[in-house]
N, C-alpha and C positions, 0 to 999 in steps of 0.2 A: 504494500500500500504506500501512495506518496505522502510524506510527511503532514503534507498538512489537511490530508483527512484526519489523523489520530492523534498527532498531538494538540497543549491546550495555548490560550492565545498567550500564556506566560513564556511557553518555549520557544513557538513563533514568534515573539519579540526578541529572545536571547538567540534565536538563529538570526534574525535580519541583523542582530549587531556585532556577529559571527563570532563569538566566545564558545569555548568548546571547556570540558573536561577531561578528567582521565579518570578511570574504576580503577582500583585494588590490582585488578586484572594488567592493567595498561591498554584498555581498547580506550576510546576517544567517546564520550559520551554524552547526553543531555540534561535538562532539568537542574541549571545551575545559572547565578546571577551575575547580571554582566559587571566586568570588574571584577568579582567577585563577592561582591556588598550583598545583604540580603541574608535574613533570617533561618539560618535552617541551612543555607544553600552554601556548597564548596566553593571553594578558590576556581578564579576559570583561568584560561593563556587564551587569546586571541588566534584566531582559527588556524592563520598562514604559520605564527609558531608554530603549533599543533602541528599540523602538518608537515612542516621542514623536520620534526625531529625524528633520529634515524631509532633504531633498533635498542641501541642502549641509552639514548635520554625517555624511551619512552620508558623501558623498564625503572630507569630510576627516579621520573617523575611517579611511576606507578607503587614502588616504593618509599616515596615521602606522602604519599597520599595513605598507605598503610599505616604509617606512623603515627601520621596529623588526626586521621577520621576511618577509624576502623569497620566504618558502614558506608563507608561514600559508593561503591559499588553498588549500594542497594536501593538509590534514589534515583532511580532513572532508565530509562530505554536508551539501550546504546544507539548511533546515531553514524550511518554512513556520510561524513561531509562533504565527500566529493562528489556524491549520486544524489544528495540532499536523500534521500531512502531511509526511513526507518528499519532499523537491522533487528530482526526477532530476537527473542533471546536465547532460541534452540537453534540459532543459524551459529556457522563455526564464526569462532574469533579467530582464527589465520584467515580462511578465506572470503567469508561472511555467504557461503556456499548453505542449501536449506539446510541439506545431510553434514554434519562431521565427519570424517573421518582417518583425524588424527591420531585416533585410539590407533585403529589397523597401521596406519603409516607408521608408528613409532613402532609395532611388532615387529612389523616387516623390514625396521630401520637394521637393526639388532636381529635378523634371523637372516639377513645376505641370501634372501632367495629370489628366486626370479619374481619379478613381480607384474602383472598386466592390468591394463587400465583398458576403460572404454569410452568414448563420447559420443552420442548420438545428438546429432543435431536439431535443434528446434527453433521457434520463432521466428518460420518463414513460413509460405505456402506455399512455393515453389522448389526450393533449397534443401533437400533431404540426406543424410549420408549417417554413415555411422565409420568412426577413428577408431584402429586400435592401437594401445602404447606398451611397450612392451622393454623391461629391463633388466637385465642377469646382475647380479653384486653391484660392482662402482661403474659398470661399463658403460657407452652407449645406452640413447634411449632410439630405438624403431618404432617408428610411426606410420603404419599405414592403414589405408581405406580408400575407398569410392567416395566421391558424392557428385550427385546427380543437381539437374536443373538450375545451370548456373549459364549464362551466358558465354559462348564460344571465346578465348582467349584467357589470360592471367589473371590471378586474383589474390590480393593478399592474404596468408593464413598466418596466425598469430595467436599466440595461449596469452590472454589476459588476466591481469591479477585477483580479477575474484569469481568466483562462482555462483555470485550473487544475478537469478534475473528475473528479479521479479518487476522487470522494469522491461523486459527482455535483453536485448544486446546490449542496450544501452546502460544497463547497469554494473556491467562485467568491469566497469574501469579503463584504465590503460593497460599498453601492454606489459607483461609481467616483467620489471626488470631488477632485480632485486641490489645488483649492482653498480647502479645510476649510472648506467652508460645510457651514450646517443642512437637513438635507432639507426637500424645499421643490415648486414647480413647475417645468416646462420650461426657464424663461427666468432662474430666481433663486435654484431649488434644488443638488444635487449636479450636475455634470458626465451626470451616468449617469441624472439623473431624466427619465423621457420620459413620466411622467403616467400614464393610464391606458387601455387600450384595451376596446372594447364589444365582447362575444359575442351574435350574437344568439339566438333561440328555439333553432335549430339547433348552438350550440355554437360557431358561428363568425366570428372575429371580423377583419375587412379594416383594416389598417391601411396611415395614410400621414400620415407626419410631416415635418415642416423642421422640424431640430433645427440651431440657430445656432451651438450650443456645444459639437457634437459634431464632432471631427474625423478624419479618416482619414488621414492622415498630421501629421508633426513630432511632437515632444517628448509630445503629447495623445493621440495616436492612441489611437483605442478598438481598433484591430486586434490583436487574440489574446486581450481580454477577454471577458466572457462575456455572454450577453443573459437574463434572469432573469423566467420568468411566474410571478407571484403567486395566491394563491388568491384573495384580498378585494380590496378597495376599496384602493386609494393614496388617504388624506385628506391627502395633499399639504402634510401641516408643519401644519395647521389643525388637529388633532385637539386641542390643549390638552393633551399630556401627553409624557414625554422620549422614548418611542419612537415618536411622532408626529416626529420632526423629529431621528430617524434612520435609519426606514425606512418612515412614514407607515403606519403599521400594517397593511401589505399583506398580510400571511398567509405561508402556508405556501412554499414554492417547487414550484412544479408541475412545469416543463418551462426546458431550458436549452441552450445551445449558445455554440460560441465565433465568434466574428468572424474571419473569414477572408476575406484576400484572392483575390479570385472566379479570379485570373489565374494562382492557385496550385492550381485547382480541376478537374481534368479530368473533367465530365460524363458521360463514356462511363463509364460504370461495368459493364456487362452483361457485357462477358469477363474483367471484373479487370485493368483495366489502369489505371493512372495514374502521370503524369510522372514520372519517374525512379525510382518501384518498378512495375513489373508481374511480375502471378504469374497471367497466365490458365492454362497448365496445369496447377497446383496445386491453384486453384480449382475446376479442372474436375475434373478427376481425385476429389478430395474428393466432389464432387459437390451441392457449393454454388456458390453464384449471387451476386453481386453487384446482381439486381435488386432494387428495393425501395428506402425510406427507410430512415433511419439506426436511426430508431423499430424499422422492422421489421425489417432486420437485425439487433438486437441480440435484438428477439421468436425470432428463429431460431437464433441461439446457441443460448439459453436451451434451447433444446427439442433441441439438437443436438450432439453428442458427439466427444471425439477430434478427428482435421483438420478435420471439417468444421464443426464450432467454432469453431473457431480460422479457417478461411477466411471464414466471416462476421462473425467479428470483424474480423479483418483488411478487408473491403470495408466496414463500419459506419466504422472507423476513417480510411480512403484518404476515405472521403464526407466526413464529419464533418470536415475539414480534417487530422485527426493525419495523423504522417508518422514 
């Protein structure tokens, strides 16, 4: 939901005067007074602070905040400031993705085994495909898949920093670069930069990548990030102008999907069932289905009313990795 359906008009005055907080946690949060002044309410930093600070001043802001107010984490909906997006509070804090799954990521950090991922694309009507990622111990990350109904020539492909999309594409962020480098290529650019992929006459385009810099687990992982098709050309930091060598002026954002661990994935989808929620009688009863793409499941919402709405969201959603 956008923020200013939910929240109240005290917040909406501390967002237009763009003050921000931090939680116990170190996420970036709301429901605090500008300045800081204000009964009840935590210390705030001015938003672009906030946002400049890297990895270790957030910890240690997040750390005086433990000190000072041993509940300040407990006053507020945290708050995406870049998407302006209210971030749920069962959505992850690494990626602000619906599902977490940094529990799995940190097994799998510490068990050095092969690890696979998958991304099916969503929020487009045309643009359908499904990614897989795949990575043995510290090696190489392999990425390959189809995707279909994409207009004949290049197109920029790029893993952005959150898996957040409840906004669609548009709430995914930038592209994931954890290194603060200049957009660029494969090998020198953003973390997230994977170049561009070719559609051919027929709309579709095979892709198969070793990306060195990509990884599936540790502190990096791309897993709950989002995977982002472009409409144009990625000129890959060469264009000679500043949104060259921030998003290589790739266009519009087509089609997207979040990175999900494949072992968190139950494929049967046909009776609505999957690992630790199943709802096949409801589904049925409803008189929705769970077969289909994620694509077309949500095509079937659209056209579909009451439960049986709502059962196809729900099966678009169980696909899609949400949980």
């Amino acid at each position: 939901m956008k923020i200013d359906e939910i929240i109240t008009e005290s917040l909406k005055d501390w967002f237009k005067d763009k003050w921000v907080r931090f939680g116990t946690d170190g996420k970036i949060r709301g429901d605090c007074a500008r300045g800081g002044e204000g009964e009840g309410k935590p210390k705030c930093l001015p938003k672009k602070k906030a946002q400049a600070l890297g990895k270790k001043g957030r910890a240690s802001a997040a750390a005086r905040k433990r000190r000072q107010d041993p509940d300040a984490d407990r006053k507020g909906s945290a708050i995406n400031v870049k998407t302006k997006e209210a971030v749920s509070e069962s959505s992850c804090p690494r990626t602000q993705a619906a599902s977490c799954e940094c529990e799995s990521v940190n097994t799998l950090s510490e068990s050095k085994e092969t690890v696979t991922a998958v991304c099916v694309l969503e929020h487009s009507d045309k643009v359908a495909g499904t990614i897989l990622f795949k990575q043995q111990s510290a090696g190489p990350t392999l990425i390959v898949g189809r995707i279909t109904g994409l207009t004949p020539g290049l197109h920029g492909f790029h893993i952005h920093e959150f898996g957040d999309l409840s906004n669609g594409c548009e709430s995914a962020g930038s592209h994931y670069n954890p290194d603060g480098a200049d957009h660029g290529d494969i090998n020198t650019g953003h973390v997230g930069d994977l170049g561009n992929i070719t559609a051919d006459e027929n709309g579709v385009a095979d892709i198969s990548i070793v990306a060195k810099r990509v990884d599936l687990t540790g502190e990096r992982s791309v897993v709950g990030r989002a995977v982002v098709i472009h409409s144009a050309e990625d000129d890959l930091g060469a264009g000679g102008d500043a949104e060259s060598l921030k998003t290589g002026n790739a266009g519009d954002r087509l089609a997207c999907g979040v990175v999900t661990l494949k072992e968190n994935i139950n494929e049967n989808f046909a009776d609505g069932k999957v690992k630790g929620k199943s709802r096949p009688g409801r589904v049925k009863r409803a008189g929705a289905s769970c077969d289909g793409s994620v694509t077309e499941l949500r095509a079937k919402a659209k056209k579909a009313s009451g439960e049986k709405a709502k059962m196809f969201h729900w099966c678009a959603n169980m696909k899609g990795g949400k949980k």
